[in-house]
C-alpha positions in Angstrom: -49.9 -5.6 -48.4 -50.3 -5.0 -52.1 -52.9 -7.7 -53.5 -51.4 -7.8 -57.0 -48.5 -7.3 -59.2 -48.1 -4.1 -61.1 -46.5 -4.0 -64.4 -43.3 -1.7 -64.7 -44.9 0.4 -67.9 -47.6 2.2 -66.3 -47.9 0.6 -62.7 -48.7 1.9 -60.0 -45.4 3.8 -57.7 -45.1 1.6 -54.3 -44.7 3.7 -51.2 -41.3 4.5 -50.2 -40.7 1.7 -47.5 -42.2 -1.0 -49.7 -39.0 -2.1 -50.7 -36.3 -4.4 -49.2 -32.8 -4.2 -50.0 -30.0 -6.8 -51.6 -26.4 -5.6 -52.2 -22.9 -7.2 -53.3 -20.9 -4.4 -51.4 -20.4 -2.4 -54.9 -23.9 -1.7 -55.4 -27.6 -2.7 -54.6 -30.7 -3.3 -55.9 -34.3 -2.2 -54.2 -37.1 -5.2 -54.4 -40.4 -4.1 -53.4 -43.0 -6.1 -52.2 -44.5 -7.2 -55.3 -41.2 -8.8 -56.5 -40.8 -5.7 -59.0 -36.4 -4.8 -58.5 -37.5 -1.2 -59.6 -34.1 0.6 -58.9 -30.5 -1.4 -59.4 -27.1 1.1 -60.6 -24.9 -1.3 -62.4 -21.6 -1.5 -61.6 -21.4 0.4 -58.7 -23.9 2.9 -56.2 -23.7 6.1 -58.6 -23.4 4.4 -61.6 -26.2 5.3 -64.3 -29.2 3.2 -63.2 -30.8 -0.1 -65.5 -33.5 -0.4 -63.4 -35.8 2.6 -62.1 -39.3 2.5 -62.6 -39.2 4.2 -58.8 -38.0 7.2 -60.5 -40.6 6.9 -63.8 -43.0 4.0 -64.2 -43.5 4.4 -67.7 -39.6 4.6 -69.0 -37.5 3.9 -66.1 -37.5 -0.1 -66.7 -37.8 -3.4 -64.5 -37.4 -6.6 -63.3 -40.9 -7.5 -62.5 -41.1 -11.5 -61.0 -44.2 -12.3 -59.7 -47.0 -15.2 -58.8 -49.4 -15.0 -61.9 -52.7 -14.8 -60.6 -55.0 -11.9 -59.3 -55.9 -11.6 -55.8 -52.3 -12.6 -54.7 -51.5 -11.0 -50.9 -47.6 -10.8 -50.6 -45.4 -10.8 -47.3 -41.6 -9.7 -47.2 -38.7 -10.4 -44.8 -34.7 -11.1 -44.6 -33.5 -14.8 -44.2 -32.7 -14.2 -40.3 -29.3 -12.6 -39.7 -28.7 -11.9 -43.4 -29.5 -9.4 -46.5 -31.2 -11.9 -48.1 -34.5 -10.9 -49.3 -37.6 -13.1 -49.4 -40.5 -12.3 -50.6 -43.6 -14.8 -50.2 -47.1 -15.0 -52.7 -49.7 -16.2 -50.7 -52.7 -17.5 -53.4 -56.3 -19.7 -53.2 -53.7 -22.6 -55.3 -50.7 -22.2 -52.9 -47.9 -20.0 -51.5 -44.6 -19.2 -53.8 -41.6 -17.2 -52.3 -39.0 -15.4 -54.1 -35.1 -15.8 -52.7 -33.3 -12.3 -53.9 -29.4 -11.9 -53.0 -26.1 -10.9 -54.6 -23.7 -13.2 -53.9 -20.3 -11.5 -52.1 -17.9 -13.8 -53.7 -14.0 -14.3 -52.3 -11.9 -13.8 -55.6 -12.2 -10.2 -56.3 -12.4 -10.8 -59.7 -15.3 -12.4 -60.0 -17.3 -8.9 -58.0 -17.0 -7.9 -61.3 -20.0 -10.1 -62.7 -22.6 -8.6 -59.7 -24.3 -11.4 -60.1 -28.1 -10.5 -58.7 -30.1 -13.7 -58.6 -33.6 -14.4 -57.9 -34.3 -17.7 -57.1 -38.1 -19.0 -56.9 -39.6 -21.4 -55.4 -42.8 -23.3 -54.6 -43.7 -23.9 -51.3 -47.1 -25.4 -51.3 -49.7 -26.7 -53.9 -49.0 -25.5 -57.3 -48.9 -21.6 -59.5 -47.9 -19.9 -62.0 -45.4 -17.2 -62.0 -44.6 -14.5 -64.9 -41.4 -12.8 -65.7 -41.0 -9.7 -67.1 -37.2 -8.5 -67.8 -36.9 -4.7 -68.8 -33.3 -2.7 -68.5 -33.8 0.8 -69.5 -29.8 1.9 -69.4 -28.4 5.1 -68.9 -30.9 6.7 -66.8 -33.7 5.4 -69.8 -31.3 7.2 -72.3 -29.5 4.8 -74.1 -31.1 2.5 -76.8 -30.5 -1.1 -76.3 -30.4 -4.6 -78.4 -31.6 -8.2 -77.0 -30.6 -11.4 -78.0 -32.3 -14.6 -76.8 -30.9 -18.2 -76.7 -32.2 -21.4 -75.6 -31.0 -20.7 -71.4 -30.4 -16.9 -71.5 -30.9 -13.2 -73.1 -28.3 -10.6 -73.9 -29.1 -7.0 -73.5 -26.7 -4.9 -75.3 -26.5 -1.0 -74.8 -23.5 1.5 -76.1 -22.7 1.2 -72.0 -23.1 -2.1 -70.7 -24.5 -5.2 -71.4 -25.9 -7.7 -69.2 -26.9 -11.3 -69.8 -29.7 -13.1 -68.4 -29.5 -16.8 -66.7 -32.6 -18.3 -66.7 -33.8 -22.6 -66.0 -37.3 -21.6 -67.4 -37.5 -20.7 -71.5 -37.5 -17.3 -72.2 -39.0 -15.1 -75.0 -38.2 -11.7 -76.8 -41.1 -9.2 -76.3 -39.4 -5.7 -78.8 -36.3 -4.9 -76.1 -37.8 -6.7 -73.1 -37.7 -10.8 -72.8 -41.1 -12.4 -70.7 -41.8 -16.0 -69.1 -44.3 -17.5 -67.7 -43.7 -20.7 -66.3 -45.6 -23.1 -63.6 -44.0 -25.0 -60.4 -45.2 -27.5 -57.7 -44.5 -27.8 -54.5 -41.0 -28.3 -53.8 -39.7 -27.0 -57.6 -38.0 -24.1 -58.5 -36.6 -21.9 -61.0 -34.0 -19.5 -60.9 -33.2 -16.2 -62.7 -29.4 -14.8 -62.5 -28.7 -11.6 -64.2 -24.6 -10.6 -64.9 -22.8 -7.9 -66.3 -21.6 -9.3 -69.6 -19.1 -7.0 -71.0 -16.2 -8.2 -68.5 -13.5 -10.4 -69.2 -14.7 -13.0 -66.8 -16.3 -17.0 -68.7 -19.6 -17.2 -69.3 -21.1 -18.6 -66.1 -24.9 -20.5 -66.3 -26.9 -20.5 -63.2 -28.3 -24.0 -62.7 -30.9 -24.8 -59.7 -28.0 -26.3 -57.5 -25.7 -23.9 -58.3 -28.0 -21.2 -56.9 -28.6 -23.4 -53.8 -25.1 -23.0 -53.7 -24.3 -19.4 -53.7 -27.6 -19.1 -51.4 -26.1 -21.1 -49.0 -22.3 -19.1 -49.5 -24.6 -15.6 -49.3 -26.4 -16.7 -46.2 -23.1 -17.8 -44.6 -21.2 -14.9 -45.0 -23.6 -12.0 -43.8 -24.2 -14.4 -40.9 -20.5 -14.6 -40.4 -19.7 -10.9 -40.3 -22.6 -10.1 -38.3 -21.4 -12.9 -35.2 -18.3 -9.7 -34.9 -21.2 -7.7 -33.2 -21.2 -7.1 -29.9 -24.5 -5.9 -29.3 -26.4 -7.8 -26.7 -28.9 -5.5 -25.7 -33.0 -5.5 -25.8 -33.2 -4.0 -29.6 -31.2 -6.7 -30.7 -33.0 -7.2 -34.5 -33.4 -3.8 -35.1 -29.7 -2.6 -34.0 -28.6 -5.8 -36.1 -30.1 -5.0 -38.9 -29.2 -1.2 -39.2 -25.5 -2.5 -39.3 -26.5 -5.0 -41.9 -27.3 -2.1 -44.0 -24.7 0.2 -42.8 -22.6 -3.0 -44.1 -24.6 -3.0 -47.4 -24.2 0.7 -48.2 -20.1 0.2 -48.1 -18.3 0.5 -51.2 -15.6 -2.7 -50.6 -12.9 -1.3 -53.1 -12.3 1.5 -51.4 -14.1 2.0 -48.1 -16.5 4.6 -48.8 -20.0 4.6 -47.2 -22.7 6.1 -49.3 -25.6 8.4 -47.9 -28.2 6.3 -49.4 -28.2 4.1 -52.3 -30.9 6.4 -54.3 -31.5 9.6 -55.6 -34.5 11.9 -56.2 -37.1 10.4 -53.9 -38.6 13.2 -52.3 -38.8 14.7 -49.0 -42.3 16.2 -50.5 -44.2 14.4 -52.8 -44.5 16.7 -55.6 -42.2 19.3 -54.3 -37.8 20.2 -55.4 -36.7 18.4 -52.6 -35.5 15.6 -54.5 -31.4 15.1 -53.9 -28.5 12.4 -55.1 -27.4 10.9 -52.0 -25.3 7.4 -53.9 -21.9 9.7 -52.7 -19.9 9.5 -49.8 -20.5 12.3 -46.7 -17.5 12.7 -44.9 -20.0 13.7 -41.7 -22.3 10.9 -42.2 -19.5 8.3 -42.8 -17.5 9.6 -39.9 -20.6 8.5 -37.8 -21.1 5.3 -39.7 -17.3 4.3 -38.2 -18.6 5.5 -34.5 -21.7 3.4 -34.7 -19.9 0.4 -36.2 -16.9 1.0 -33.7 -19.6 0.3 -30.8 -21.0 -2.7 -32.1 -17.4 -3.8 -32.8 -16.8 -3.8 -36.2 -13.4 -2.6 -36.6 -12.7 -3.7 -40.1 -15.2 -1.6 -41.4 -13.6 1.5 -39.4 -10.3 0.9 -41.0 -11.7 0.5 -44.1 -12.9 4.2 -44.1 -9.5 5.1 -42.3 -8.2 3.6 -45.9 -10.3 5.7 -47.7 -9.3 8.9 -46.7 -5.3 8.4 -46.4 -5.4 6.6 -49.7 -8.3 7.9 -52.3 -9.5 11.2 -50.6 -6.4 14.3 -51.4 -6.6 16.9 -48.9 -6.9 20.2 -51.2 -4.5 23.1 -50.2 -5.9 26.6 -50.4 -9.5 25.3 -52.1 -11.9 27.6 -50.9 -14.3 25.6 -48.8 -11.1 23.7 -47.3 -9.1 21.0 -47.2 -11.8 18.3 -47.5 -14.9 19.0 -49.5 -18.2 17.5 -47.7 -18.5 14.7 -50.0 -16.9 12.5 -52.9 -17.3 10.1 -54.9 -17.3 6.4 -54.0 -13.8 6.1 -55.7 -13.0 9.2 -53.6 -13.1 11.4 -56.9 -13.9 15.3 -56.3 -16.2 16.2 -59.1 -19.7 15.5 -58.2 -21.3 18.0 -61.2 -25.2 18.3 -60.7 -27.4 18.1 -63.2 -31.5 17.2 -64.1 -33.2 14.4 -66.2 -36.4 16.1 -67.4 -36.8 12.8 -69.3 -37.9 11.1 -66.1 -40.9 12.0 -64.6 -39.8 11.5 -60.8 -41.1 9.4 -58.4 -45.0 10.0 -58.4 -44.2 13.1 -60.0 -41.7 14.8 -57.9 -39.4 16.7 -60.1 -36.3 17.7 -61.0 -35.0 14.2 -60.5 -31.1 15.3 -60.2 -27.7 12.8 -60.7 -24.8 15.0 -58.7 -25.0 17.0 -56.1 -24.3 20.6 -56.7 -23.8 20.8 -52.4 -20.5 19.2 -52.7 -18.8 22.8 -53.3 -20.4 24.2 -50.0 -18.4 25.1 -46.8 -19.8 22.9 -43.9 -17.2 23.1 -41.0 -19.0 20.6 -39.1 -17.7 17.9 -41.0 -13.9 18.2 -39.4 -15.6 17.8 -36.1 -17.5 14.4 -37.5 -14.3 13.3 -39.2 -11.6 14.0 -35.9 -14.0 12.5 -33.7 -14.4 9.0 -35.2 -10.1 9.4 -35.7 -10.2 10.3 -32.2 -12.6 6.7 -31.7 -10.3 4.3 -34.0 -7.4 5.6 -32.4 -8.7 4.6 -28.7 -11.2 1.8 -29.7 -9.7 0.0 -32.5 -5.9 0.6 -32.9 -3.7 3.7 -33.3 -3.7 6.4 -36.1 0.1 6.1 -38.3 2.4 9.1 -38.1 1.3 10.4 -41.3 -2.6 10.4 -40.5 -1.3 12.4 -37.1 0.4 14.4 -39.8 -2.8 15.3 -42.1 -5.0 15.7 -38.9 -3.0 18.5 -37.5 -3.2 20.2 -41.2 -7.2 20.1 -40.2 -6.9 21.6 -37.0 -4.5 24.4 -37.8 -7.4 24.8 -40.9 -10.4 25.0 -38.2 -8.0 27.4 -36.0 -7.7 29.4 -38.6 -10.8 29.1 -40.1 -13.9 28.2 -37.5 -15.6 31.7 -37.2 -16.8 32.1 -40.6 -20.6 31.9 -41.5 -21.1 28.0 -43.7 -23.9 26.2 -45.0 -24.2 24.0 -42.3 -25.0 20.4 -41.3 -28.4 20.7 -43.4 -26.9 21.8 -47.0 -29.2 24.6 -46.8 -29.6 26.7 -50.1 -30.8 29.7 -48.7 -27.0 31.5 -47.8 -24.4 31.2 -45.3 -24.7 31.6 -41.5 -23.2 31.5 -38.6 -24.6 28.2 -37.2 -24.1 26.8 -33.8 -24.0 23.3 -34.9 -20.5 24.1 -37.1 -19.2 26.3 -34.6 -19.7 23.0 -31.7 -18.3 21.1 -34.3 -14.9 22.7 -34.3 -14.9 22.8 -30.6 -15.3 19.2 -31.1 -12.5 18.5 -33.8 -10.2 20.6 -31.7 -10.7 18.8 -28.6 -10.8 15.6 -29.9 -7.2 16.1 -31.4 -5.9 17.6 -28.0 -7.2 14.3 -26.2 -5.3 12.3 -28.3 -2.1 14.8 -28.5 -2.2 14.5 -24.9 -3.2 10.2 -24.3 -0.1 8.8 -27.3 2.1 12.2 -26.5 1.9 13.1 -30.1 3.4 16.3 -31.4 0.8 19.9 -31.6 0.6 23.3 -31.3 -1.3 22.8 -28.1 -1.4 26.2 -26.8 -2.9 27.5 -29.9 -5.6 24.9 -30.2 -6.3 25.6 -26.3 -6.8 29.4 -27.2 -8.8 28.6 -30.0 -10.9 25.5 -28.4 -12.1 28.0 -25.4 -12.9 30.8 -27.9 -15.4 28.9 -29.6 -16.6 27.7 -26.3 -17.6 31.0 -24.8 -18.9 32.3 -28.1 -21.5 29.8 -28.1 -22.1 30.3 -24.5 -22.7 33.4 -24.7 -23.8 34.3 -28.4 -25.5 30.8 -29.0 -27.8 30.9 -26.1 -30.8 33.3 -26.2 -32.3 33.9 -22.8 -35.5 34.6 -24.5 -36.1 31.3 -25.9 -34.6 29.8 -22.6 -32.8 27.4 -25.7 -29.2 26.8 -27.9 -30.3 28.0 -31.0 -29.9 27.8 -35.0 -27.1 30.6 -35.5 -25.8 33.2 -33.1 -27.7 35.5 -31.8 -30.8 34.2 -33.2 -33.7 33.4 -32.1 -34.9 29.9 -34.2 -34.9 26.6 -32.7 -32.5 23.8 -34.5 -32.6 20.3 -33.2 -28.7 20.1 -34.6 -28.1 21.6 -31.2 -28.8 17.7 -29.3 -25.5 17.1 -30.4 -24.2 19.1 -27.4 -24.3 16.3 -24.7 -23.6 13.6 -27.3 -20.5 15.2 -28.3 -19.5 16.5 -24.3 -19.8 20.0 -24.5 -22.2 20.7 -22.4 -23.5 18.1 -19.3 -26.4 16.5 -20.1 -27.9 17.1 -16.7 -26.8 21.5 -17.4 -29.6 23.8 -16.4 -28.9 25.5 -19.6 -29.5 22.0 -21.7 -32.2 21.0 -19.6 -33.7 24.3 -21.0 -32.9 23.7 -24.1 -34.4 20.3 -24.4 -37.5 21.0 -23.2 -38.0 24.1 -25.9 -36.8 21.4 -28.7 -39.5 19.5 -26.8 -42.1 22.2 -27.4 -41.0 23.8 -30.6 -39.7 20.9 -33.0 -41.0 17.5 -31.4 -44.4 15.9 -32.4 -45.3 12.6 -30.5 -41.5 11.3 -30.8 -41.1 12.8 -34.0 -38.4 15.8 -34.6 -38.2 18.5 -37.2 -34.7 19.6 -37.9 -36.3 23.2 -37.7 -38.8 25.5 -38.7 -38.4 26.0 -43.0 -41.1 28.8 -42.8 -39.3 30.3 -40.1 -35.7 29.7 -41.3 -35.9 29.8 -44.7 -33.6 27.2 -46.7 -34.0 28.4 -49.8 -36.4 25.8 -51.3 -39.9 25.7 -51.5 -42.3 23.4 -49.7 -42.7 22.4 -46.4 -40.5 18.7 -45.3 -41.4 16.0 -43.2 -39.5 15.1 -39.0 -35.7 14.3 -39.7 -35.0 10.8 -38.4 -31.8 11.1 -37.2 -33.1 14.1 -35.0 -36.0 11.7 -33.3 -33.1 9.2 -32.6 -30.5 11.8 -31.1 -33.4 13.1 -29.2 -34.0 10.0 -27.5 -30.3 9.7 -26.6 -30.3 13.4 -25.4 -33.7 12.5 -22.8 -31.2 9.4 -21.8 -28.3 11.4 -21.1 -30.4 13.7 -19.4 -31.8 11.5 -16.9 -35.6 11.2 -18.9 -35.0 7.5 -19.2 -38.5 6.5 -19.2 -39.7 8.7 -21.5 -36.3 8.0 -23.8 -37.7 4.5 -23.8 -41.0 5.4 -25.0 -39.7 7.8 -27.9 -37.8 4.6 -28.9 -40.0 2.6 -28.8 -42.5 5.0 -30.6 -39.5 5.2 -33.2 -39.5 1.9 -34.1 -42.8 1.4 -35.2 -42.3 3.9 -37.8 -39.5 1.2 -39.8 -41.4 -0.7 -42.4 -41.9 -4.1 -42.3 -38.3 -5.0 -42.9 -36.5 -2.6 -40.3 -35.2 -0.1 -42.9 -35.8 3.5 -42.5 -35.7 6.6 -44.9 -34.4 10.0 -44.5 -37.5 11.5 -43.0 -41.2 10.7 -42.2 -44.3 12.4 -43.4 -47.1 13.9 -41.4 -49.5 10.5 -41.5 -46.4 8.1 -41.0 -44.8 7.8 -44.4 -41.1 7.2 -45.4 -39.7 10.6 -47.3 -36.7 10.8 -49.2 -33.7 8.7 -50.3 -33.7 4.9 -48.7 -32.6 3.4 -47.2 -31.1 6.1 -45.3 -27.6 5.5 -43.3 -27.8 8.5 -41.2 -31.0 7.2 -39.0 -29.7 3.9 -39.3 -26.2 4.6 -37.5 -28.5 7.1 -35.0 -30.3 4.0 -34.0 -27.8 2.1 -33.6 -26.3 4.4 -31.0 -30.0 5.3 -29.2 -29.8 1.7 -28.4 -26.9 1.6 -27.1 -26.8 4.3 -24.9 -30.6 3.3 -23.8 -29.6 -0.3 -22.9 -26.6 1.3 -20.9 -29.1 3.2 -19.1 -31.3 0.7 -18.4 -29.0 -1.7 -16.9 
């Protein structure tokens, strides 16, 4: 662990899984383990950022709260069965912890203050702690104004303003306010930061008032995470991933963001720095399966209320009905652009707000989407007449449409092709729709969807499969490897136990797997169209472990799990991918590995009796 406290101007970047997570459902804010909240989007996920020194230590701004003394080693962890962060100082004079949470209040209104509060406290013997308060809004482009007063400090930008709750004095430093304050064992002081420019009253934040919204915080995570089902041997781990599948849900609406960052790199130092704060139809589609499993049908409907009420499907658009992603409010335009102003975390530039991917055509994602309708509808309750309605407009699209080279499942930059993954994908939103057509008795052109369902089939079978390779591969009638292609078992097109799959796993096993760990493909063989080299894909380590399950390989399933797991950091949380000596890469934390996880475990337990 870290043995000191780095300042926001000029400190050192933390790695990538150094950071816990707190959220109010709206938006979050990343801690890492120094006590530094170096990355916090006021009032929502894709808002413009007030804290991000992850994305530029010198100008991206902080809220640095820390024990005051050199040497200082520092331990993090969630208050059990909550997203309550705690982060503990252990020092020669004592130990100190820091209690990090945003309240999820009940009147709606008051969501509007996203209060963030840091509470600290003095365990044993007796130290001094430090404050440093720095918002840098807009992305570090806006100019602000401070104001201090005898129990808080207003920060005033052109945007936003926020006002600062403190029980210890405070004092102005140019644009930035400072403490430094000492406690004994057993006192406390507490910091509450609000948005200011709502109409909601002024609200202090005394020391029992913070005990009280601790206790209200703690209680209600605890209380939505008794709906899970899960019993099984990963218990923390599987609990935890829907704890932050929970987090990463925009209440208003539904939506579940990628990841609540953007820019942090899949290569340090390299272009593969995205936005990810937007809402994947494919990755939220398997959000709802993996919550649906565990139980959690509130959250399914909640995304079922999202798309019939804030996503418009879009007639005669070229890339289709749905685009691949939208906004959290379920708006269209997702514009991309750069901010050459910020450095990028240790260096990695462009860092990039948007995502220019949102135009592509990736046909996989009505496959995703019908699939986790198909799940509702048998799990949690049935689909309305009118989402039957906008379903079939889907499939008659993907009938029409499903043999037509895309970007695929990986965004690539690099052209269009015809990849496997989308073409299984539209088997799978074709079937999916006749299962249900044919369980509730619902109205469909059946024989066309039959026709089209067993066309895609036997083009994969027989232009997907190269007898060379012995392997499914990336697009048809290649010859590249593409671990997209474990899907097959998990989504029922092929048996698990197929002499053709079998194949097929154990050239993945060769070609894309190292020690548990699974590359999405080759980039120097499959180009993408970006530069640099990328670290294993996550979500493909976990599906591979559900594809050895399925397959029969249970011991060595378990031992790729369990291999998995050591590569969370120290608070379960994973990123998009992980580097070639064990890193996190990319935006975190990440929901796609999380949900994959989540069902690894599942179908692992089930195997294991």
């Amino acid at each position: 662990m870290p043995e000191d406290g780095h300042g926001g101007p000029g400190g050192a970047y933390p790695p990538i899984a150094e950071h816990g997570l707190i959220g109010d459902l709206r938006t979050v804010a990343l801690v890492d383990t120094r006590g530094t909240i170096d990355w916090y989007c006021s009032p929502r996920f894709d808002a413009p950022s007030v804290f991000a020194t992850l994305l530029d230590a010198e100008r991206g701004g902080s809220f640095e709260l820390a024990v005051d003394l050199p040497g200082c080693t520092t331990k993090q962890f969630y208050f059990p069965d909550t997203n309550v962060l705690i982060t503990r100082f252990f020092a020669a004079d004592g130990v100190g912890e820091i209690q990090d949470f945003m309240p999820i209040p009940e009147d709606p209104r008051e969501a509007d203050r996203h209060r963030l509060i840091r509470r600290v406290v003095c365990v044993r013997g007796a130290l001094p702690f430090r404050a440093l308060v720095a918002p840098r809004f807009g992305y570090a482009t806006e100019s602000h104004t401070v104001r201090t007063y005898e129990d808080r400090a207003v920060f005033t930008s052109p945007s936003m303003s926020l006002t600062l709750e403190s029980t210890v004095p405070v004092e102005q430093d140019g644009v930035d306010v400072r403490a430094r304050f000492k406690l004994h064992e057993g006192e406390a002081a507490v910091f509450a930061l609000d948005r200011g420019d709502t109409a909601l009253p002024q609200r202090g934040c005394a020391i029992a008032e913070a005990e009280d919204e601790f206790t209200a915080t703690v209680a209600y995570w605890r209380r939505w995470l008794a709906g899970s089902r899960y019993r099984g041997r990963w218990r923390e781990m599987v609990h935890r991933s829907a704890l932050t599948l929970k987090l990463l849900t925009y209440a208003p609406t539904g939506g579940i963001v990628a990841a609540p960052t953007t820019s942090l790199p899949e290569l340090m130092g390299g272009e593969r720095n995205w936005d990810y704060r937007y809402v994947w139809v494919r990755d939220a589609a398997f959000c709802v399966y993996a919550l649906l499993r565990l139980g959690f049908a509130d959250e399914a409907e909640a995304f079922m209320g999202f798309l019939s009420e804030h996503v418009t499907l879009c007639h005669g658009c070229p890339a289709g009905p749905l685009q691949i992603m939208y906004r959290i409010d379920g708006g269209r335009e997702i514009p991309e652009r750069e901010l050459p102003h910020l450095s990028g975390y240790q260096g990695s530039v462009p860092v990039r707000v948007g995502n220019a991917a949102a135009g592509q055509l990736q046909l996989d994602i009505y496959g995703a989407l019908i699939d986790s309708i198909y799940l509702y509808d048998k799990w949690a309750q049935p689909i309305s007449s009118d989402r039957w309605d906008e379903l079939c407009v889907l499939v008659d699209w993907v009938c029409a449409n499903w043999d037509q080279p895309d970007e695929g499942i990986w965004e690539t930059r690099g052209g269009r092709h015809d990849f496997v993954y989308s073409r299984l994908m539209c088997w799978v939103a074709i079937e999916r729709a006749m299962r249900m057509a044919a369980r509730r008795g619902l109205p469909a052109d059946i024989p066309r969807w039959r026709d089209t369902r067993d066309t895609i089939y036997r083009q994969i079978m027989r232009r997907g499969w190269s007898p060379e390779l012995g392997a499914f591969v990336q697009h048809l009638d290649g010859d590249l490897l593409d671990a997209s292609v474990l899907m097959m078992p998990l989504a029922k097109f092929v048996s698990p136990t197929d002499p053709k799959w079998l194949s097929t796993l154990d050239a993945l096993g060769r070609g894309l797997v190292s020690d548990s760990l699974v590359y999405r493909y080759d980039a120097q063989a499959s180009p993408d169209g970006l530069t640099g080299h990328e670290g294993t894909f996550s979500i493909c380590s976990f599906w591979y472990v559900e594809a050895l399950t399925r397959a029969g390989h249970v011991d060595e399933a378990r031992l790729a799990f369990e291999k998995m797991l050591t590569y969370a950091n120290h608070v379960g949380l994973y990123a998009e991918e992980i580097g070639h000596t064990g890193e996190q890469l990319g935006n975190f934390p990440q929901a796609f590995t999380h949900l994959a996880l989540i069902s690894a475990a599942f179908n692992l337990d089930q195997a294991l009796g």
